[in-house]
DRENDO-1510 file (C-alpha; in Angstrom, 1 decimal, always signed):
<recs>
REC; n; res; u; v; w
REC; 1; UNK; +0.0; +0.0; +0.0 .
REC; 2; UNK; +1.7; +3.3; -1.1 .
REC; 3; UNK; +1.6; +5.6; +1.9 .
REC; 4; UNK; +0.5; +9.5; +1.4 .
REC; 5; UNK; +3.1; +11.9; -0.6 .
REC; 6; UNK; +4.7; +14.5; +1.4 .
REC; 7; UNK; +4.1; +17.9; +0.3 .
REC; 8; UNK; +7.6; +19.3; +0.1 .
REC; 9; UNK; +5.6; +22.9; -1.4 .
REC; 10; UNK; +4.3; +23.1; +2.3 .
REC; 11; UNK; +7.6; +23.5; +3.9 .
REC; 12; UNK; +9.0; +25.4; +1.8 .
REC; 13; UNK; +6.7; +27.0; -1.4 .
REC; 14; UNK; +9.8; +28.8; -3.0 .
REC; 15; UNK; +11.7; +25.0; -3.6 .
REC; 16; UNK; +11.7; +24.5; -7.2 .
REC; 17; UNK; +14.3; +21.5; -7.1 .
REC; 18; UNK; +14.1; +18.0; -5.3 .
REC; 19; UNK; +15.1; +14.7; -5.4 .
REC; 20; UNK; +12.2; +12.1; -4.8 .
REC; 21; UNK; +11.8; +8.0; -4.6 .
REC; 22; UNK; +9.7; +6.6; -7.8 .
REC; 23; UNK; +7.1; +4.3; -6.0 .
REC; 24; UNK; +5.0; +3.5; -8.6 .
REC; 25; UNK; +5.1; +4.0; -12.8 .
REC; 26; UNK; +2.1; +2.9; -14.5 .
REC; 27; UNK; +1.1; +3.4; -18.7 .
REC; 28; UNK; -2.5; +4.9; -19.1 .
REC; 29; UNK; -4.3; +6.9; -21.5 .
REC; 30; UNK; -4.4; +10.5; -21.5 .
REC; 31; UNK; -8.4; +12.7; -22.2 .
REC; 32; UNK; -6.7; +13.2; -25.8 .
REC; 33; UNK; -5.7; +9.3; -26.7 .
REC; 34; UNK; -2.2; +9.6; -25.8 .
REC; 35; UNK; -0.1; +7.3; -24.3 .
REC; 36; UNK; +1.2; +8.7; -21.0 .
REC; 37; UNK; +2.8; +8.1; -17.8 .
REC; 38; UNK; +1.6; +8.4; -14.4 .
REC; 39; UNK; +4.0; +8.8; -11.4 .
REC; 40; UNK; +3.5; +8.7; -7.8 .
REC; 41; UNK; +6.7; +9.5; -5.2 .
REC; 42; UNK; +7.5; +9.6; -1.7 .
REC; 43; UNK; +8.2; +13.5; -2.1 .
REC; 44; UNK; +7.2; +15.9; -4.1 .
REC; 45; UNK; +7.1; +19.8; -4.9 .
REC; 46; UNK; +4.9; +20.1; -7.3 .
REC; 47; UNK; +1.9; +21.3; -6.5 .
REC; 48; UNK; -1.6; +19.8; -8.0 .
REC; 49; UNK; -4.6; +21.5; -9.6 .
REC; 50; UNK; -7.2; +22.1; -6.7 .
REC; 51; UNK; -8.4; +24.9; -5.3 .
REC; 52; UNK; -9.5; +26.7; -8.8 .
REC; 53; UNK; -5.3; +26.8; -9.4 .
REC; 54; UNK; -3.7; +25.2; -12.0 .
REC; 55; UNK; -1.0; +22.7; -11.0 .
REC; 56; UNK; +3.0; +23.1; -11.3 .
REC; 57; UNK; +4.7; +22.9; -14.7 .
REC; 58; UNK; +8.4; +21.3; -14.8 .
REC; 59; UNK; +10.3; +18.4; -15.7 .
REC; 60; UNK; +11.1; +14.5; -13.8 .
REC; 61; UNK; +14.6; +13.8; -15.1 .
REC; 62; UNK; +14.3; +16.3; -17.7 .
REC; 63; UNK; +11.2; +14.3; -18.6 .
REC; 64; UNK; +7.9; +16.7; -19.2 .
REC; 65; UNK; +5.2; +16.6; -16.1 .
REC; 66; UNK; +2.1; +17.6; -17.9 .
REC; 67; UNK; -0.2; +17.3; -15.4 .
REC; 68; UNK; -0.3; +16.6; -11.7 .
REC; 69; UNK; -3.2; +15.5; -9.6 .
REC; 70; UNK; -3.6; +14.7; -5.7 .
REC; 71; UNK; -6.5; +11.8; -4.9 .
REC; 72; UNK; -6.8; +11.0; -0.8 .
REC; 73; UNK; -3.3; +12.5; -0.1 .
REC; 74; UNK; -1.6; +10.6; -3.1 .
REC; 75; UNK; +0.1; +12.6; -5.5 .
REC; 76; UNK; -0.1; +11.7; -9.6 .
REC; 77; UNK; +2.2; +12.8; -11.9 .
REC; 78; UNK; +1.5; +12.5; -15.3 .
REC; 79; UNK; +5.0; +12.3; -17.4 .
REC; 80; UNK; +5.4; +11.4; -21.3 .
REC; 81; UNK; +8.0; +8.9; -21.1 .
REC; 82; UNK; +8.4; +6.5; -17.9 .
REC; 83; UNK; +10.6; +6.3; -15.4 .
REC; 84; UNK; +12.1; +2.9; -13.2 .
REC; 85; UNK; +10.2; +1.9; -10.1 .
REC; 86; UNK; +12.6; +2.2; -7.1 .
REC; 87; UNK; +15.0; +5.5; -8.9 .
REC; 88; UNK; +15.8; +8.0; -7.3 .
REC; 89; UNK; +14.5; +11.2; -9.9 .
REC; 90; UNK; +15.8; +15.1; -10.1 .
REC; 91; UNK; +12.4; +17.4; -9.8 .
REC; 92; UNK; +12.3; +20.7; -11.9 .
REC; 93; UNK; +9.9; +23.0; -11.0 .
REC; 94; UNK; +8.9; +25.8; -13.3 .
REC; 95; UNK; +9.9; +28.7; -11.0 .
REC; 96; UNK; +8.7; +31.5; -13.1 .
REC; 97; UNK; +4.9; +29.7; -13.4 .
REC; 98; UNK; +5.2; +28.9; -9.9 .
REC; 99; UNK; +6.1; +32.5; -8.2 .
REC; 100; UNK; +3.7; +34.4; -10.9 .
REC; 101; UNK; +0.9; +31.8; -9.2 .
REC; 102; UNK; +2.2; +32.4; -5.5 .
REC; 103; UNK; +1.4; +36.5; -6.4 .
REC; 104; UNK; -2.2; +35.9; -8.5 .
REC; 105; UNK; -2.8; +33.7; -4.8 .
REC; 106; UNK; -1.8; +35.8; -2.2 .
REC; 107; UNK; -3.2; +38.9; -4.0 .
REC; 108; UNK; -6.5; +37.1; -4.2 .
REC; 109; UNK; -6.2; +36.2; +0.0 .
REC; 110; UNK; -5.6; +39.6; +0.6 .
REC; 111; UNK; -8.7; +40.8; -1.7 .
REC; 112; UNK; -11.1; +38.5; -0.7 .
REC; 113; UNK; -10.4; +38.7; +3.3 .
REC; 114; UNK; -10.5; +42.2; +2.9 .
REC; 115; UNK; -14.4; +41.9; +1.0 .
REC; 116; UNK; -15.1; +39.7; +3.6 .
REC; 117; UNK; -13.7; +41.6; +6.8 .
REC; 118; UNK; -15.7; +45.2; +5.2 .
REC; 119; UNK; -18.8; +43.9; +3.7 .
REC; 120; UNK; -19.5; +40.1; +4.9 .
REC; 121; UNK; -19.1; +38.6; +1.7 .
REC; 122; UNK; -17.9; +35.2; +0.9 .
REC; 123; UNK; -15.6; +34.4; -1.7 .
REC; 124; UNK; -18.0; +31.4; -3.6 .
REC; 125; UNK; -15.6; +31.1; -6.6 .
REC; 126; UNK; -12.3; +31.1; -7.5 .
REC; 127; UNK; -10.2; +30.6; -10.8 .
REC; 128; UNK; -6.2; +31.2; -11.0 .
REC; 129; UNK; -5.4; +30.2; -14.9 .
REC; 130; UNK; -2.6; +31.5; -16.3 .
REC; 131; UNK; -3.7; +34.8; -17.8 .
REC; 132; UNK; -5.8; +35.9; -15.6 .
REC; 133; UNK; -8.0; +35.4; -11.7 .
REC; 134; UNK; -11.5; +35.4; -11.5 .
REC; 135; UNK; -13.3; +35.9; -8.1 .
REC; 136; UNK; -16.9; +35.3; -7.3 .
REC; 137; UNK; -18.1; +37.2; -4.2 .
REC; 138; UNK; -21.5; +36.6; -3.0 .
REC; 139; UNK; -22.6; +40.1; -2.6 .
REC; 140; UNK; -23.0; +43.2; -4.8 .
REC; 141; UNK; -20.1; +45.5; -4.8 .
REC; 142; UNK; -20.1; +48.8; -6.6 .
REC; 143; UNK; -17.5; +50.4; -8.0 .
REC; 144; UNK; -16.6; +52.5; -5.5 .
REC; 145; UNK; -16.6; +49.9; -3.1 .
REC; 146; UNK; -14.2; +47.9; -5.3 .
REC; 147; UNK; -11.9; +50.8; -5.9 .
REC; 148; UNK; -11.7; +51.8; -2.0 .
REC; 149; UNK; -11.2; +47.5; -1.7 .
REC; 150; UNK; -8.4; +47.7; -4.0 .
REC; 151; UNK; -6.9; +51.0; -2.3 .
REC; 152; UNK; -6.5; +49.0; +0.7 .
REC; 153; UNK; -5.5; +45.6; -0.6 .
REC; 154; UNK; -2.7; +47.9; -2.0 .
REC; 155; UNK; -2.1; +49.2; +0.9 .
REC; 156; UNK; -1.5; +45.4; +3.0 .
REC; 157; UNK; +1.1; +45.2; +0.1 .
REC; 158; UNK; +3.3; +48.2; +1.1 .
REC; 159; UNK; +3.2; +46.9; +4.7 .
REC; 160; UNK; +4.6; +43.8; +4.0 .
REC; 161; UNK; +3.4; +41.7; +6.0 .
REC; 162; UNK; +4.2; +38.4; +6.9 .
REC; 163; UNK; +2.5; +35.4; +5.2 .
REC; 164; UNK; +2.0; +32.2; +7.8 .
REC; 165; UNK; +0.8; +29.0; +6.7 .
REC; 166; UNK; +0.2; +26.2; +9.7 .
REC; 167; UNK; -1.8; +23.4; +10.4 .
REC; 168; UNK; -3.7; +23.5; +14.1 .
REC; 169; UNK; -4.8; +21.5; +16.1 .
REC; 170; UNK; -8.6; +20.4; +16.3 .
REC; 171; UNK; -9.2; +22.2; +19.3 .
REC; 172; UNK; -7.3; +25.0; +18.1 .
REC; 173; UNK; -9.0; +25.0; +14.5 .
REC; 174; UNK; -12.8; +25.0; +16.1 .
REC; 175; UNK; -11.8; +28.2; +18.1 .
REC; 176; UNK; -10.9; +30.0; +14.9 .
REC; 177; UNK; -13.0; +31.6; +12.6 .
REC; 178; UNK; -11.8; +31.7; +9.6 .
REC; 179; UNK; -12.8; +31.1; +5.5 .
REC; 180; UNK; -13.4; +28.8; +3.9 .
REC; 181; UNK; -15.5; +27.6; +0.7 .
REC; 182; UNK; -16.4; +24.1; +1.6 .
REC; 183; UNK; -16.6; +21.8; +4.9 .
REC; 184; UNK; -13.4; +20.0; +5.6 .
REC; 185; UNK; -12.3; +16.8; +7.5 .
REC; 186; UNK; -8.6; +15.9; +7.9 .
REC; 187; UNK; -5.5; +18.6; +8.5 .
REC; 188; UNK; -6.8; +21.7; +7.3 .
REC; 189; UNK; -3.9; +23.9; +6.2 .
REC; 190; UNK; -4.7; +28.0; +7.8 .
REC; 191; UNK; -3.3; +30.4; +6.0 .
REC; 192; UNK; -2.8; +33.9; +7.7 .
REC; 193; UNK; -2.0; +37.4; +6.5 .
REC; 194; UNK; -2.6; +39.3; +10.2 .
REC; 195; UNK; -5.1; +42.0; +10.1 .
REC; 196; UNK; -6.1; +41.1; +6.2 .
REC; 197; UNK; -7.2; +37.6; +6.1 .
REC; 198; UNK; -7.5; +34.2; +7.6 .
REC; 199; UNK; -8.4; +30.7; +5.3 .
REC; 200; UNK; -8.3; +27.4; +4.7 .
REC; 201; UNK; -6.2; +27.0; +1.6 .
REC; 202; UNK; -4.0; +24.0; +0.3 .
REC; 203; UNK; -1.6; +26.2; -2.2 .
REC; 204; UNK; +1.8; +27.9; -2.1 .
REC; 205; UNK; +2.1; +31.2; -1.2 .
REC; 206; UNK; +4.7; +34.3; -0.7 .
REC; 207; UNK; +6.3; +34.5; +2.5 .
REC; 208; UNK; +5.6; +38.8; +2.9 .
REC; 209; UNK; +2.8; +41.0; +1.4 .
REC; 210; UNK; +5.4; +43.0; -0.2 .
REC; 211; UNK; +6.2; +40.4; -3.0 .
REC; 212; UNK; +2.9; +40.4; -4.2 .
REC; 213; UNK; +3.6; +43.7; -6.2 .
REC; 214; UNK; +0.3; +45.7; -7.4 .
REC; 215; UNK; -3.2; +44.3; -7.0 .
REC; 216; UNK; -5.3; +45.5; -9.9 .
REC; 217; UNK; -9.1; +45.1; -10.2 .
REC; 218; UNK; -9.4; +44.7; -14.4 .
REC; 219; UNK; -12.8; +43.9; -14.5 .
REC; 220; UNK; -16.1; +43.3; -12.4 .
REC; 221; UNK; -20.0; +42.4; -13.9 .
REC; 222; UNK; -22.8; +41.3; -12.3 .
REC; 223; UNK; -22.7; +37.6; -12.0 .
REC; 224; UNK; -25.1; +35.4; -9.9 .
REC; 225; UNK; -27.0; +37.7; -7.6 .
REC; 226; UNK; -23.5; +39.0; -6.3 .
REC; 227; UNK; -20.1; +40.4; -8.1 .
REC; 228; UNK; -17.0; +39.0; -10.3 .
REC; 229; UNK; -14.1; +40.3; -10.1 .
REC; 230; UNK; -10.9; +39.8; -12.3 .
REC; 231; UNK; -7.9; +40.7; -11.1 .
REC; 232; UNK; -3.9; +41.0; -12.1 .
REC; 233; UNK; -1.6; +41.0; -9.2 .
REC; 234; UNK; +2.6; +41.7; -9.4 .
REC; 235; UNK; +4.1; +40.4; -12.8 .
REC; 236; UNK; +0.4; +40.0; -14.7 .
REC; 237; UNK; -0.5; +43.7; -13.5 .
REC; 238; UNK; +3.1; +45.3; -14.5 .
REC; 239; UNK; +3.0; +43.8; -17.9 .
REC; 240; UNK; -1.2; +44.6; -18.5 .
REC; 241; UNK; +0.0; +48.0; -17.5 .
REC; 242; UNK; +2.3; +48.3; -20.2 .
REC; 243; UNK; +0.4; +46.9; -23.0 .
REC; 244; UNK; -2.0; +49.7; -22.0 .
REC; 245; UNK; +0.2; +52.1; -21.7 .
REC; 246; UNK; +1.4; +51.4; -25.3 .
REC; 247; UNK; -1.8; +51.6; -26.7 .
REC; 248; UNK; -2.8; +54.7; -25.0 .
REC; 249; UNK; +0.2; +56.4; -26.4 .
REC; 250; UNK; -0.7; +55.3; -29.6 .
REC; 251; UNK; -4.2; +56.6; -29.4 .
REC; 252; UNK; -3.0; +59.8; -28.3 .
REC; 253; UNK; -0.4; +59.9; -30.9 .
REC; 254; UNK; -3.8; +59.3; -33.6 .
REC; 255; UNK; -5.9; +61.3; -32.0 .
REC; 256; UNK; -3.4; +64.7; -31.1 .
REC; 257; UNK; -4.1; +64.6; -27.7 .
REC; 258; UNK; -2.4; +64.5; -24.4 .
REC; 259; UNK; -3.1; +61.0; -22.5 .
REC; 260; UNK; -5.2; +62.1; -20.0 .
REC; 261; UNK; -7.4; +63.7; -22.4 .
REC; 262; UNK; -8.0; +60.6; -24.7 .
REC; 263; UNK; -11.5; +60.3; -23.4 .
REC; 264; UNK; -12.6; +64.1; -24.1 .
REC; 265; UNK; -10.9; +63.5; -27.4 .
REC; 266; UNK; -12.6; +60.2; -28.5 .
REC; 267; UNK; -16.0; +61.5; -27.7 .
REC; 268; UNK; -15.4; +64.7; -29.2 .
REC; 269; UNK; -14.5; +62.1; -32.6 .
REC; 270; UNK; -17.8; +60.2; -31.5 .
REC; 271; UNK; -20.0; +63.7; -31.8 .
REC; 272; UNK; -18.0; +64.7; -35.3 .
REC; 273; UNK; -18.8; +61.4; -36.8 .
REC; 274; UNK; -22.6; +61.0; -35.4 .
REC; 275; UNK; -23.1; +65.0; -37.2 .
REC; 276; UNK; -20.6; +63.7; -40.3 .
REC; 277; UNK; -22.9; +60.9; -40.6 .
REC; 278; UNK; -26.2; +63.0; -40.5 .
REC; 279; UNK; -25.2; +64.7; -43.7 .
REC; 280; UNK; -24.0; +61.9; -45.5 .
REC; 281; UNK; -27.4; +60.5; -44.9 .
REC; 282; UNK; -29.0; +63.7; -46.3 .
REC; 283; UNK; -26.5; +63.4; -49.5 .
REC; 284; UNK; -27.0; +59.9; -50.2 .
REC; 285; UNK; -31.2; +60.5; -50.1 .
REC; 286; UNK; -30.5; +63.5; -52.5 .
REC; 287; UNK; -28.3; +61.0; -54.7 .
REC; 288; UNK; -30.3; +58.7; -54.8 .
REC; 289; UNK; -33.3; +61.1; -55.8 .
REC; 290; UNK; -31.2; +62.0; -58.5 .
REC; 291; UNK; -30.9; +58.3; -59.5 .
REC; 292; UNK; -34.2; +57.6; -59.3 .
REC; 293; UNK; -35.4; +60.8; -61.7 .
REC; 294; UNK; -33.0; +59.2; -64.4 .
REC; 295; UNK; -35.0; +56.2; -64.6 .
REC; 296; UNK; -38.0; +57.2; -67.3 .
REC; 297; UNK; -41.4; +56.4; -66.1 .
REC; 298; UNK; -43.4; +53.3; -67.8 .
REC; 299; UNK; -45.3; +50.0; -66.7 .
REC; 300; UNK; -43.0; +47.2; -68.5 .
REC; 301; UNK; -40.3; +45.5; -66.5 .
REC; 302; UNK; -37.1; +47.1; -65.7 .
REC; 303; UNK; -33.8; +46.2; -64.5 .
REC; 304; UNK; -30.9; +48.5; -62.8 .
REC; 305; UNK; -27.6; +48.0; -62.2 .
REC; 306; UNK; -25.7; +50.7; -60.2 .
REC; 307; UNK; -22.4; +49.8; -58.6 .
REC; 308; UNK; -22.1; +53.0; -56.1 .
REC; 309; UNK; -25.6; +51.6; -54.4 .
REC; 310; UNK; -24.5; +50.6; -50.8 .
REC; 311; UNK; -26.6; +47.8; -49.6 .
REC; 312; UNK; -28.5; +49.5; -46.7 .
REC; 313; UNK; -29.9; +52.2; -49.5 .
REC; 314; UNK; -31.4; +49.4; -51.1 .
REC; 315; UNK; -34.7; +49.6; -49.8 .
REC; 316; UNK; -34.7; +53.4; -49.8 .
REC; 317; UNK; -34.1; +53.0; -53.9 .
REC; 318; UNK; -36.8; +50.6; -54.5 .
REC; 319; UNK; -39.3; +52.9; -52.9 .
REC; 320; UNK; -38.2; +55.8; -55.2 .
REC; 321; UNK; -38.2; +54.1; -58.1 .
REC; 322; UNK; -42.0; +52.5; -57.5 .
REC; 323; UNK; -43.2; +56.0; -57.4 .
REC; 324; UNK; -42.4; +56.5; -61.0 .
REC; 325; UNK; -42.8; +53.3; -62.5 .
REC; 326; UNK; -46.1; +50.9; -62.5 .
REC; 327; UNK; -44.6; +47.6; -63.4 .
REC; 328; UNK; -41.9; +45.4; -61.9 .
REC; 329; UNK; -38.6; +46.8; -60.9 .
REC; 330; UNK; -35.3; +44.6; -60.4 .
REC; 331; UNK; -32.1; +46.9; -58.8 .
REC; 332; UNK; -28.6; +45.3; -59.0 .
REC; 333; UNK; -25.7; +46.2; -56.9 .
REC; 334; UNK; -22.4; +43.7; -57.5 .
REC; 335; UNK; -21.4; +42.5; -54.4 .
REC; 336; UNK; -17.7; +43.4; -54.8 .
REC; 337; UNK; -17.5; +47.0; -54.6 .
REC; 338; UNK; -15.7; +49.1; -57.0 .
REC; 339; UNK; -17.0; +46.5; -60.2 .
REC; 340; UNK; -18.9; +48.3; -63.1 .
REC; 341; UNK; -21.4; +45.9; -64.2 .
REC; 342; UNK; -21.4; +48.0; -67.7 .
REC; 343; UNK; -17.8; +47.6; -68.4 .
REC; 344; UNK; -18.0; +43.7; -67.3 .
REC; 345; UNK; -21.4; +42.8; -68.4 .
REC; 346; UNK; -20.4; +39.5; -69.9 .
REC; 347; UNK; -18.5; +38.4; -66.5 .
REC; 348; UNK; -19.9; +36.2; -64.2 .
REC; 349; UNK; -20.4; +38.1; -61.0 .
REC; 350; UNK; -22.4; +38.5; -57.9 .
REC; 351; UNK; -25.0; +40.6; -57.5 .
REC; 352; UNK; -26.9; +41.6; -54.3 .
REC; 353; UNK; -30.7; +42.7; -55.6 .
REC; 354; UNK; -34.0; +43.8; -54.6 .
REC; 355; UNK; -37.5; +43.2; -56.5 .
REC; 356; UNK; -40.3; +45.7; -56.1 .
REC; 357; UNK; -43.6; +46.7; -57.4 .
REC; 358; UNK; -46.8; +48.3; -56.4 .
REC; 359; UNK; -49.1; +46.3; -58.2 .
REC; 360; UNK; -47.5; +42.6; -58.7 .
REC; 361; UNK; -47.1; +39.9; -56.6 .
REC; 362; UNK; -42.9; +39.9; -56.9 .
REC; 363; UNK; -42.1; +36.3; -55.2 .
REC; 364; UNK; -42.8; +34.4; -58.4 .
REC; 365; UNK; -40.1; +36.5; -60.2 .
REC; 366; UNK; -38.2; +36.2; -57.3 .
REC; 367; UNK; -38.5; +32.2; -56.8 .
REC; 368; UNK; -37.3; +32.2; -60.9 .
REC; 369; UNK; -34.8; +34.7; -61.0 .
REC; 370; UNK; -33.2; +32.5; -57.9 .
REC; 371; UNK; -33.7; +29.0; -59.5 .
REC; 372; UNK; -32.1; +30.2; -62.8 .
REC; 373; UNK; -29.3; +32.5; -61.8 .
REC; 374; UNK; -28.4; +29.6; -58.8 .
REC; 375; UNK; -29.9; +32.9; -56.4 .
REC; 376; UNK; -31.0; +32.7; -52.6 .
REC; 377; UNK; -33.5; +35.5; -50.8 .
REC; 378; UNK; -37.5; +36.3; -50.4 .
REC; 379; UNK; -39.2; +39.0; -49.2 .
REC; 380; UNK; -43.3; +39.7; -49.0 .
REC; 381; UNK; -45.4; +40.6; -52.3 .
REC; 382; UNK; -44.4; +44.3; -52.6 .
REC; 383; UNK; -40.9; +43.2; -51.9 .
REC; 384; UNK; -38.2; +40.4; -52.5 .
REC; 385; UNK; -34.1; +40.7; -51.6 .
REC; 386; UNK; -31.3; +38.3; -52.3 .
REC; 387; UNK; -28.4; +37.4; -54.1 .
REC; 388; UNK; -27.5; +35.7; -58.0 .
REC; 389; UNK; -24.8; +34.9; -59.6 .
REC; 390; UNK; -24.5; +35.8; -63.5 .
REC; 391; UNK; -23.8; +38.4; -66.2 .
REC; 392; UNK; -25.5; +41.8; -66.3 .
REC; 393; UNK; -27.4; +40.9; -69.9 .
REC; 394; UNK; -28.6; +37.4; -68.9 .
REC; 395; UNK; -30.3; +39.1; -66.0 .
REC; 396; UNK; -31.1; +42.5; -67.5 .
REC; 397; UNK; -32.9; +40.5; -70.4 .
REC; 398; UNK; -34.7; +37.9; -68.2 .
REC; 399; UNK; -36.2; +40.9; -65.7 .
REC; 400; UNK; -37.1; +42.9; -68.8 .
REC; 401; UNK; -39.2; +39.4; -70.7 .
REC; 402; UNK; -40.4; +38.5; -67.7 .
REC; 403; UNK; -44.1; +38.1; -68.0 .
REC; 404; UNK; -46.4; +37.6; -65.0 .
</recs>
């Protein structure tokens, strides 16, 4: 019987070499169909996904660990290649992953004991990937009440204070009051940042407040009946700073504006377009006016093809163009713009169209035009849009014979 692993990341959470015992190496199947390796030793530092953290990355005699799971106290390892029973093996841990997650962790402690010390909250969800921490709080927090939160959190930082991890006795454990999602049974592992937060937590942390670096609330939405929260902590939260401080240089570069005056500038932009827009409307109506007194009044079918017709005017045309003719009309824009479909009206092409009358049924032009010119759309009886593929005479000549 293979007797529980010790956890060599509770002693000492900044180890990231070791040297273990292989106890057991079996062959299995990994989720994707690959044929894996799974480990268990005496001793080990890596840490294993629980707790909404991702487990350690790293290497067991410079072969891969690409997973690593703990189930009743035994730690797995999952490795590509195998290992000898009975070896004695070199453990690698991925430092850099494992501090960065030590810093996304304690920032969250501090955070959520914080939420929970000034407003009662509970922390009810948790998720430390490795881009970026999600917290569910079971509350609603403004944004105020988040900034003043973060303010503070901030603050525990610059204090530095020390970062205890222990596990107490069962008298001792029932006489403290502490966090913690879930009931537990067994050694319960108490984390404690004095004056900021007390909880039950299984994962590394840093030994002081003050290698946490920033805190920085990103995000929060409404989730649940209470608040999420994502959040960037040391490393994450210097690096999301400056990919946003290049961008907002570069905006201010575009927009001739000094940084903190982006905003004013981009709404400014926001009113100039909306007005810009306005008039463009009014000219294109005018334009299209114009367009539509070219067209000579009569009852027989009529086809046009425009190429500087945007689709959304579509509609607007139709209803111009039913005002001075009685029969059926067919408009034609090609679908790639900049095509004149009188220069190229031999080429096969695509055409975006719209069918109109006031006193036909249009759908059984509609249904043909689509089943000969290999065309999708339908509309109502005054009006029928779509698409067809062919050149601008076929189609001119089959709207113009059509006969109802």
């Amino acid at each position: 019987m293979i007797e529980k692993t010790i956890k060599l990341y509770d002693e000492n959470s900044y180890l990231s070499e070791f040297s273990a015992k292989v106890l057991s190496c079996r062959e299995i199947t990994s989720s994707k169909g690959n044929k894996v390796y799974e480990v268990i030793l005496d001793a080990t530092a890596f840490f294993p996904e629980g707790g909404g953290q991702a487990c350690d990355a790293g290497y067991l005699n410079e072969i891969e660990v690409t997973d690593v799971q703990e189930k009743e106290e035994i730690i797995y390892h999952t490795l590509t290649a195998p290992v000898t029973e009975g070896l004695t093996v070199k453990g690698e841990i991925n430092h850099t992953r494992r501090f960065d997650f030590m810093q996304q962790h304690t920032g969250e402690h501090i955070l959520s004991g914080l939420v929970h010390k000034h407003f009662g909250y509970d922390n009810v969800g948790f998720h430390l990937g490795t881009d970026i921490v999600t917290i569910d709080f079971s509350g609603v927090l403004k944004e105020e009440d988040l900034r003043t939160m973060e303010e503070k959190a901030n603050e525990a930082v610059f204090q530095n204070i020390p970062v205890t991890a222990c596990y107490p006795s069962d008298d001792v454990l029932k006489a403290m009051n502490y966090r913690s999602k879930k009931e537990l049974s067994g050694a319960v592992r108490i984390v404690t940042i004095e004056g900021i937060d007390t909880c039950a937590c299984c994962a590394p942390h840093v030994k002081f407040t003050g290698e946490v670096g920033l805190i920085k609330i990103v995000s929060f939405q409404s989730y649940k009946g209470g608040t999420r929260l994502e959040i960037l902590c040391g490393g994450r939260a210097l690096r999301d700073y400056n990919r946003k401080e290049k961008n907002i240089q570069n905006i201010s570069v575009l927009l001739s504006a000094k940084i903190y005056d982006t905003s004013e500038a981009v709404k400014r932009l926001k009113e100039e377009k909306s007005a810009l827009e306005g008039k463009l409307s009014s000219l294109s109506l005018k334009l299209l006016s114009c367009k539509a007194e070219s067209v000579p009044f009569g009852a027989e079918p009529y086809a046009v093809f425009d190429s500087e017709i945007e689709d959304n005017q579509l509609r607007n045309y139709a209803n111009l163009l039913k005002e001075r003719r009685e029969g059926i009309i067919g408009i034609f824009i090609p679908t790639i713009k900049g095509t004149d479909p009188a220069k190229n009206s031999l080429n096969q092409q695509e055409y975006r169209y719209i069918l109109c009358s006031k006193n036909t049924d249009i759908r059984p032009l509609g249904s043909e035009l689509n089943k000969t010119f290999n065309g999708r759309g339908g509309g109502s009886k005054e009006m029928v849009q779509g698409s067809v593929t062919g050149n601008k005479d076929e189609i001119e000549s089959f709207i113009n014979n059509y006969k109802d």
